[in-house]
C-alpha positions in Angstrom: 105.3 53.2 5.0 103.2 55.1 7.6 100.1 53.3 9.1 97.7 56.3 7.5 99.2 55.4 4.2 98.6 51.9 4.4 95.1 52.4 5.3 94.5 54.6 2.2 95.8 51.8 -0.4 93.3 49.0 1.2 90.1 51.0 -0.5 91.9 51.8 -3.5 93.2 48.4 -4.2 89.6 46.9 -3.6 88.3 49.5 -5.8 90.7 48.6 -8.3 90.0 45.0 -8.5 85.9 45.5 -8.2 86.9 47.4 -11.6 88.7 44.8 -12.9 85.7 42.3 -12.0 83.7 44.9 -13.5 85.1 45.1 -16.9 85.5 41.1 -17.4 82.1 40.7 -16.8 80.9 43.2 -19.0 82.4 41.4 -21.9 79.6 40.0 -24.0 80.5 36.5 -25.4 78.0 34.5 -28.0 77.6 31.1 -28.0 76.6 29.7 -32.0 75.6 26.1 -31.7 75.5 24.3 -35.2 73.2 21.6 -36.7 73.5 18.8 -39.1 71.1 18.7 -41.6 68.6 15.8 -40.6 70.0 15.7 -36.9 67.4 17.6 -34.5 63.9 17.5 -34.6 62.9 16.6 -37.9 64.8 15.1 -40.6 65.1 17.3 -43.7 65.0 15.1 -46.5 65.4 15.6 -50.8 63.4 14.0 -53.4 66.4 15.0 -55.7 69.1 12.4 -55.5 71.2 12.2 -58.4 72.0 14.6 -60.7 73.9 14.8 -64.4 75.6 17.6 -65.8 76.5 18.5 -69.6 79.3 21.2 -69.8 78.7 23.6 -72.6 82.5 24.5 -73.6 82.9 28.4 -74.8 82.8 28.0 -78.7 85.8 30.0 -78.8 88.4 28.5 -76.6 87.1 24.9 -75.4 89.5 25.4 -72.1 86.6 27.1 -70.9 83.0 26.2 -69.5 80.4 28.7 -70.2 77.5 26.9 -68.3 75.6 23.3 -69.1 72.4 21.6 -69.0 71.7 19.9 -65.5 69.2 16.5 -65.6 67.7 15.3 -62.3 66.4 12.1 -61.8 63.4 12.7 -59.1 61.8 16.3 -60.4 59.8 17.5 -57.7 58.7 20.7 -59.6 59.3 23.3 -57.3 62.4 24.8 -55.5 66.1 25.8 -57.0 68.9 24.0 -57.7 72.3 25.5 -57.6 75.8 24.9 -59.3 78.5 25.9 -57.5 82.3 25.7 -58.6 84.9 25.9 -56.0 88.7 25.9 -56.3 89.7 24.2 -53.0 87.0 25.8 -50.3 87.4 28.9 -52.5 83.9 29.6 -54.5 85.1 30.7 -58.1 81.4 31.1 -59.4 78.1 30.0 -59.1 74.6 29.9 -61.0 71.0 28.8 -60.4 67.7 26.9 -61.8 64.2 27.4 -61.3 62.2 23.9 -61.2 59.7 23.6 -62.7 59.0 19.5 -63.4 60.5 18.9 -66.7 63.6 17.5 -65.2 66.5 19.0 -67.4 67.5 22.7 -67.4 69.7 24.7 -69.0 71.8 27.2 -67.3 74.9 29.2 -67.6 77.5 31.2 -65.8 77.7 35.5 -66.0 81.3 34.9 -67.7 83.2 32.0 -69.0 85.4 30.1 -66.4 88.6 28.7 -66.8 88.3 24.7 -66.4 91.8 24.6 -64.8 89.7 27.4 -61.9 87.9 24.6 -60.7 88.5 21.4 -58.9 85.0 20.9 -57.4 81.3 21.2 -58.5 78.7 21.3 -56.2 74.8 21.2 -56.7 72.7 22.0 -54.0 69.1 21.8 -53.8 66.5 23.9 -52.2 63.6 23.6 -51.6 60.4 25.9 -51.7 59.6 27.7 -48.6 56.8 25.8 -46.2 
């Protein structure tokens, strides 16, 4: 290769990797830190403890749950309480109550599930906003 040629690749290889350097620090990358419940600042706390649950079985065909009645032990009188049924981590269906201090509700699902659909039930409290 010829000197003059030489001298033209020196520029174009440093503009080549100032383009490179460019680009990879144009990428935009987001950093998601997660916290426990009750592990920063203030610890987040329920009144609601325990919890029973009645199944209401579809009058039709018993193999499947059409929604309950839900008792809780320590009523605080406000917030929701939700009933979640998962499959696995899958959610197959969920519903929610209104609290309102008498300390059993009744609730239901939009449609009938299948009891073999469901491995897990979850109830889940929250409370009212601040």
């Amino acid at each position: 290769m010829r000197r003059n040629n030489k001298k033209r690749l020196i520029p174009l290889a440093l503009a080549l990797v100032l383009a490179l350097v460019g680009v990879a620090l144009a990428v935009p990358t987001i950093t998601l830190t997660v916290q426990e419940l009750g592990q920063g600042q203030k610890v987040i706390s329920s009144t609601i403890t325990d919890a029973t649950i009645t199944w209401t079985l579809d009058s039709t065909n018993p193999d499947y749950v059409t929604g309950g009645e839900i008792s809780v032990t320590t009523d605080p009188g406000s917030g929701t309480v939700y009933i979640k049924l998962y499959d696995g981590s899958t959610l197959v269906t969920y519903t929610s109550v209104n609290l309102d201090g008498s300390g059993t509700y009744t609730f239901s699902f939009a449609s009938s599930v299948d009891l073999g659909s469901f491995d897990t039930v979850y109830v889940v409290y929250q409370g009212p906003n601040p």
